[in-house]
N, C-alpha and C positions, 0 to 999 in steps of 0.2 A: 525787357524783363518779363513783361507780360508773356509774348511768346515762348520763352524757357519755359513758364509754369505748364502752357498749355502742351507744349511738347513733353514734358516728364508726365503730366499729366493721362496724353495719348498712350507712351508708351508704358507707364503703370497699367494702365487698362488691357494693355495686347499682352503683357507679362504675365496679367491675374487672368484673361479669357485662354492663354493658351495654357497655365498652368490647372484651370480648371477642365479643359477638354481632355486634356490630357490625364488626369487625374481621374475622370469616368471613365475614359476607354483603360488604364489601367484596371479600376473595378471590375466594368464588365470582363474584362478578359481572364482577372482572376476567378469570376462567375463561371465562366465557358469551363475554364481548365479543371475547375473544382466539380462541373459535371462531367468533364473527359473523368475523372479520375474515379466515379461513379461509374462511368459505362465498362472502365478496365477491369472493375472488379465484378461487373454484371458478367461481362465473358469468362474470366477466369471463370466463377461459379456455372458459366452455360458451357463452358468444354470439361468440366468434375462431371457434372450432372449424367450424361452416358456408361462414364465408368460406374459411377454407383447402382446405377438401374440394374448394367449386368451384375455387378456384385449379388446384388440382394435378390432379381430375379431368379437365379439358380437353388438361392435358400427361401424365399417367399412366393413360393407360385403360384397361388391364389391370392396374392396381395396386387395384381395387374392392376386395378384400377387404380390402384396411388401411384403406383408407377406411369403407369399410362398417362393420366393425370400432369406430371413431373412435366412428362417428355410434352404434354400437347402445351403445358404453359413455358415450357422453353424456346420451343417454335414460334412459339408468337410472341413472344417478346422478340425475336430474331428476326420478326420479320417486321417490328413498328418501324415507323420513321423516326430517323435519328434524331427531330425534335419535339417527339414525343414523350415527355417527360414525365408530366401524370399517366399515361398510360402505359411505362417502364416502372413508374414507381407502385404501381396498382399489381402490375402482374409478380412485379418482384417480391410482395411483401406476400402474393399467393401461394409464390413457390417457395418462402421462407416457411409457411405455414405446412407446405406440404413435405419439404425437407423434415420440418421438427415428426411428423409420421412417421416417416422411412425412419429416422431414429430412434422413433418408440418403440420398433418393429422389433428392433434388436433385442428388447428385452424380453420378447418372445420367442426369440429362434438362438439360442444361444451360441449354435456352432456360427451364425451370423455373429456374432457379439464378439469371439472367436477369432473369426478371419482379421487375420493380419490386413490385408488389402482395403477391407469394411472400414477397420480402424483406422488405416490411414486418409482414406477419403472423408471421411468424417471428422479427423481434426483438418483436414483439408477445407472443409467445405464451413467449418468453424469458425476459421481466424478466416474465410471466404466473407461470410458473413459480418462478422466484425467490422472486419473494414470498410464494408459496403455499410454499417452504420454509420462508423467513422466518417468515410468520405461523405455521408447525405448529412450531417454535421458542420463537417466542412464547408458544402455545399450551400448552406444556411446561413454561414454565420458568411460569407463570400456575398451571397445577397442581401444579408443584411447591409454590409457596408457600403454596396452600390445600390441600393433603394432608399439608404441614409443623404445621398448625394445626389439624390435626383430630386429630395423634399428641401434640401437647408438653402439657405440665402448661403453667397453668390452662385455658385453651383448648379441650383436647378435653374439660374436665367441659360446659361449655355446647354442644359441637357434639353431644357423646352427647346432652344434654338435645335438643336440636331436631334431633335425627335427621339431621344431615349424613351426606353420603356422601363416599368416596374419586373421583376423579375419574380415569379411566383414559391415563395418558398416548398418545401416537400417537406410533409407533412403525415403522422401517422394516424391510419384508419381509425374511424371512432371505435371499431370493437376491439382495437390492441388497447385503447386507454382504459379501458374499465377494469376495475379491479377484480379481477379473478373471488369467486366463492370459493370459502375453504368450509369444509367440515370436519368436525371429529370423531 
């Protein structure tokens, strides 16, 4: 009898270690995917970005260095390493800033405001944007659930055993959080 207990016993324990291995490499993997689904929408906006240069460069010719600008922070994001995630999420929130420029620009060059093409790149680079919130959201709420599972009982005895890591959330710059001065 004894021996039954210890055998149900054994394999209770191989049921809960492989249902908990298995369970992080799930997490992590929905972590990985939820940053694929950030870098998809980082490209999308890095192959817009040229058409819009020439756009506005034809109506904004003295505006080069926003442009200019656009195009050297797109290149370098293009050229980080792919597990370079603060230094993707840095340059990307540069060229969100310098995107919302080229926008403003519009409302000085009207026949810019105008073009048909302007416009469409611009709700292009919109819902570009969006998503690329969306997914750094997604991203977030992904490691939260596998940095939940690398702290709880029983869980983190198998993620200590296979050397899991914390995954660092993405996070926005201290001067997008402060609240804008309004005057009247």
């Amino acid at each position: 009898m004894a021996v039954w207990i210890i055998a149900i016993l054994v394999v209770l324990i191989v049921i809960f270690y492989i249902s908990a291995y298995n369970g992080l490499q799930k997490a992590k993997v929905n972590t990985e995917e939820a940053w694929s689904q950030i870098s998809v929408q980082l490209k999308r906006r890095n192959d817009l970005i040229p058409n819009l240069v020439e756009t506005v460069k034809g109506y904004a010719k003295h505006e080069k260095e926003t442009l200019s600008k656009v195009v050297e922070l797109r290149n370098q994001l293009a050229q980080l390493p792919a597990d370079d995630h603060e230094g993707a999420m840095q340059l990307s929130n540069q060229i969100t800033d310098s995107l919302k420029t080229i926008f403003a620009l519009s409302e000085s060059y009207p026949d810019l405001k105008a073009n048909t093409n302007f416009a469409n790149l611009q709700e292009e680079l919109t819902n570009t944007e969006n998503k690329i919130a969306y997914s750094r959201q997604l991203f977030n709420s992904s490691a939260a659930v596998y940095n939940k599972m690398l702290l709880v009982f029983p869980s983190n005895i198998v993620a200590n055993i296979h050397h899991f890591t914390k995954v660092d959330y993405l996070e926005i710059p201290e001067e997008e959080t402060k609240v804008p001065k309004v005057s009247f």
